[in-house]
C-alpha positions, 0 to 999 in steps of 0.5 A: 532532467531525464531519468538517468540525470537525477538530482541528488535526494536530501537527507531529510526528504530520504528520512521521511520518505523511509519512515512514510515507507516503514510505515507502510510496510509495517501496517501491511505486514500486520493487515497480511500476517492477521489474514494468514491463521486466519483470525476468526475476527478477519473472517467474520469481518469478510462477511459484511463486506461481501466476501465469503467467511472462508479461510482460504480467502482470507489467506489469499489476500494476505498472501497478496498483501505480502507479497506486494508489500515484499516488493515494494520495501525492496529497491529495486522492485518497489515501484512494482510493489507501489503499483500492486499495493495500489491495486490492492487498495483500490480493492479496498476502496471499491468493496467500501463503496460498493457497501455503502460504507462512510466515506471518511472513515472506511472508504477513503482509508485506502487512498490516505494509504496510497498517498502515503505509500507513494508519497514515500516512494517519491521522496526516497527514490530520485527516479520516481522524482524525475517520472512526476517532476512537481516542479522545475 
């Protein structure tokens, strides 16, 4: 099956796709919308992980966070925004290990995150479905 002949979504997997998506959405609006003030707990939390207690770095990776979320809750631009919040996860990921921080718990939060963002994308959008076929 090519790309321009794809099967037919069911409902239940669109409904779950959408929530796993609302999901996302949801906690990346929360994680961007706290960086923006910033909160003084967003700033002081920065400096254990190795990034400056600066404002300004904090409003920027907001400004990331949300602008890659916009783009992956809108249709037609949500595989970009899958790839963006992926890169910002791995960002994540990346600072988490570069500390040493526990595995469970804090470093591989961002890829329970990237497993649920394209977990939805995948079953909410048939053409994502046909470029990673699981099955036949």
């Amino acid at each position: 099956m090519s790309i321009s002949q794809t099967a037919p979504v069911s409902s239940g997997a669109l409904w779950t796709g959408r929530v796993l998506s609302g999901l996302i959405v949801l906690f990346m609006i929360f994680d961007g919308a706290i960086k923006l003030p910033p909160l003084d707990v967003v700033t002081q939390t920065m400096v254990p992980l190795g990034w400056p207690a600066d404002a300004n770095v904090a409003r920027l990776l907001g400004v990331i966070g949300l602008i890659s979320t916009a783009l992956y809750a809108l249709p037609r631009t949500s595989v970009l925004g899958a790839i963006l919040l992926t890169a910002y996860m791995g960002g994540a990921i990346a600072t988490n290990a570069r500390i040493g921080n526990p595995l469970f718990p804090h470093t591989l939060f961002g890829v329970y995150l990237g497993i649920i963002l394209w977990g939805g994308l995948y079953l909410r959008d048939p053409k994502v479905r046909a470029l990673i076929p699981f099955s036949r």
